[in-house]
C-alpha positions as CSV (number, residue, x, y, z in Angstrom):
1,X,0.0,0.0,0.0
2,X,1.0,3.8,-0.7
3,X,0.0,6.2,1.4
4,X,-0.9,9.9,-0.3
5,X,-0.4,12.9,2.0
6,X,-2.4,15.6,0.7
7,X,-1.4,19.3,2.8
8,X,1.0,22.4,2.4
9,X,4.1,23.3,4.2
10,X,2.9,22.1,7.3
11,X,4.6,20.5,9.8
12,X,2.2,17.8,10.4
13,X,3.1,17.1,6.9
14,X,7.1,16.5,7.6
15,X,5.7,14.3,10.4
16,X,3.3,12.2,8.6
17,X,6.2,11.8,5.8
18,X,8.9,10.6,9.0
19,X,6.1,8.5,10.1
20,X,6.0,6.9,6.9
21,X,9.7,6.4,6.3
22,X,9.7,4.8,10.0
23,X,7.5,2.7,9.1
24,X,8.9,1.5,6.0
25,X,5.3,2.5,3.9
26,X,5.8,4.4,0.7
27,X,4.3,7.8,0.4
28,X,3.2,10.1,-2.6
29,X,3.4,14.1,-1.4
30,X,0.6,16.2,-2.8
31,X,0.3,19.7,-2.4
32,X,-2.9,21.3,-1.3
33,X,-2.4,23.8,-3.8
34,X,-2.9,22.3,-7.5
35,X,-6.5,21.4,-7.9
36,X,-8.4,19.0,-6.6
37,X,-8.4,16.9,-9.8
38,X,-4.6,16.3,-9.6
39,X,-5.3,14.8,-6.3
40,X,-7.5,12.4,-7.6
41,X,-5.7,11.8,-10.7
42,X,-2.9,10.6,-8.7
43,X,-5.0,8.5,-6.0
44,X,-6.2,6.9,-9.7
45,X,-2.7,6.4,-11.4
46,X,-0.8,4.8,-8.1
47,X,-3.7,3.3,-6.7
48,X,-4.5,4.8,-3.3
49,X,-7.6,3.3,-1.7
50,X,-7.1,6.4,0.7
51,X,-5.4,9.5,1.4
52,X,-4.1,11.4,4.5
53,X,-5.6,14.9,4.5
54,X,-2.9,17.0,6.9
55,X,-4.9,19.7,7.7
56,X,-8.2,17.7,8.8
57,X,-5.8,15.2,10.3
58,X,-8.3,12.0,8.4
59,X,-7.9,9.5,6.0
60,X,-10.5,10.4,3.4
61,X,-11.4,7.5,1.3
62,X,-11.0,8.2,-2.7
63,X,-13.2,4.7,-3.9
64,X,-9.9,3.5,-5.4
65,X,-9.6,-0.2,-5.8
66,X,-5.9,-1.0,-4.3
67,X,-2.8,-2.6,-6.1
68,X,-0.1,-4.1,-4.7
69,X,3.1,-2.7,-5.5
70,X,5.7,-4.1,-7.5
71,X,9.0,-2.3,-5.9
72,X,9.0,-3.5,-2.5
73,X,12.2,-0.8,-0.8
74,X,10.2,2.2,-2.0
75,X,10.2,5.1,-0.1
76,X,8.0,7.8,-2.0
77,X,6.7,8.6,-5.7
78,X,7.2,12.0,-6.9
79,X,4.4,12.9,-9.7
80,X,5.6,15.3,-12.1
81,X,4.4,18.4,-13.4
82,X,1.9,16.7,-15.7
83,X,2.8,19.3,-18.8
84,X,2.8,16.8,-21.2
85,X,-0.6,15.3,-20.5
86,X,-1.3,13.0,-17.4
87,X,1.0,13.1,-14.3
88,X,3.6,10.1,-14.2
89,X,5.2,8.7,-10.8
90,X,8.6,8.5,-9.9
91,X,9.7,6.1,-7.6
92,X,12.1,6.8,-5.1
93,X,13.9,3.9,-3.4
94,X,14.8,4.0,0.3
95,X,18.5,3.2,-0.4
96,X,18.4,6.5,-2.6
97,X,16.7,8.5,0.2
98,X,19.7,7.6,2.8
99,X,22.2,8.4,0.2
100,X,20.9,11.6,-0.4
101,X,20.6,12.0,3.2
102,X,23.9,11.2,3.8
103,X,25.2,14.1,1.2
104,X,23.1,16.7,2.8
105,X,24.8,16.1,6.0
106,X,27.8,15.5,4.9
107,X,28.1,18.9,2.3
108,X,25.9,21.4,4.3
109,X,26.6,23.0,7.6
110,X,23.1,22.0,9.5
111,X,23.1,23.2,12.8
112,X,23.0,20.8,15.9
113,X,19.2,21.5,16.2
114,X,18.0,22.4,12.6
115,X,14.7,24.5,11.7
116,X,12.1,23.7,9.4
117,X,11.2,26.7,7.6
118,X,11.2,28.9,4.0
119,X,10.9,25.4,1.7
120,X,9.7,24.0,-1.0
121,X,6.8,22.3,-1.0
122,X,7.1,18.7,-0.4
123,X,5.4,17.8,-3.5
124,X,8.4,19.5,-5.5
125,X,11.0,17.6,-6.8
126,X,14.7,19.3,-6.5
127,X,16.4,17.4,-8.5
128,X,14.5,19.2,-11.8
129,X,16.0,22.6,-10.2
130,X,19.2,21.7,-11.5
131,X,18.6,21.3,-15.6
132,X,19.7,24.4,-17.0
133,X,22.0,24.9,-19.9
134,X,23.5,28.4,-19.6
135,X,26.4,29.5,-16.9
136,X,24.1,32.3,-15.5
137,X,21.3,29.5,-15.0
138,X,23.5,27.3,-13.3
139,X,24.9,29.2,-10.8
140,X,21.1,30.7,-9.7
141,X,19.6,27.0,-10.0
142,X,22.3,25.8,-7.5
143,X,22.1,28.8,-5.2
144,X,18.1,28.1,-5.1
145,X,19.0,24.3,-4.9
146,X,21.8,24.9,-1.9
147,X,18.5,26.6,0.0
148,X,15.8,24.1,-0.5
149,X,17.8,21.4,0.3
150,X,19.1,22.5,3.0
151,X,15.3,23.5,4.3
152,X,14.3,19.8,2.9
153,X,17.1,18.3,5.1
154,X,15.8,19.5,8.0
155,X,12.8,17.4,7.0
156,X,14.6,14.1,6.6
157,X,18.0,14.4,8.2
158,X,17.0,13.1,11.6
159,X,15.7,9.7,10.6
């Protein structure tokens, strides 16, 4: 089972995505602010019976049949954008997650007690803030990525 965590910036949200990781069930972040219909697209496309509202706190049912999954160490699906028609999941394994994890400790300067604030929404994917072709794009992507990950590690780091 996936579980789809439907909120903003919330902190309840970074907690229902560490109570996931803890407890080894994959999770799909969705924020509260694209349309309602992207919410149910994606309950469709990875087969979420439910889905964890963070701001009501409930499990709202979404009268989706469930499917097992095939990837058994996942730890999240990032949908994308959806640009080119219907959104498409990526999957995220756990060994991936504590790799990246170990980076962000190891290459930024996270203080002993870090802060959760000024970040991207959960449901963003960093990794696509690093495409750019120019000199001038790459220097302001990385600055913007250098910011967000750091926020984002203070998210995941202390799993």
């Amino acid at each position: 089972m996936v579980i789809v965590i439907y909120g903003h910036q919330q902190a309840e949200f970074a907690a229902a995505i560490y109570s996931c990781l803890l407890h080894n069930i994959p999770y799909i972040p969705v924020d509260c602010i694209y349309p309602q219909e992207r919410l149910k697209e994606i309950c469709q496309l990875a087969s979420a019976p439910y889905y964890y509202d963070v701001a009501t706190r409930q499990f709202i049912a979404t009268d989706v049949t469930e499917q097992a999954l095939v990837e058994q160490d996942l730890a999240y699906i990032m949908f994308t954008s959806g640009s080119t028609g219907k959104p498409k999941g990526v999957q995220i394994g756990r060994e991936s997650l504590w790799h990246f994890m170990k980076w962000v400790r190891q290459d930024f300067a996270l203080p002993e007690v870090p802060v959760l604030m000024n970040h991207a929404v959960f449901s963003f994917a960093l990794s696509d803030s690093t495409a750019g072709k120019s000199g001038n794009q790459r220097a302001y992507r990385a600055e913007c990525e250098r910011g967000y990950r750091r926020s984002l590690a203070v998210t995941i780091c202390p799993i």
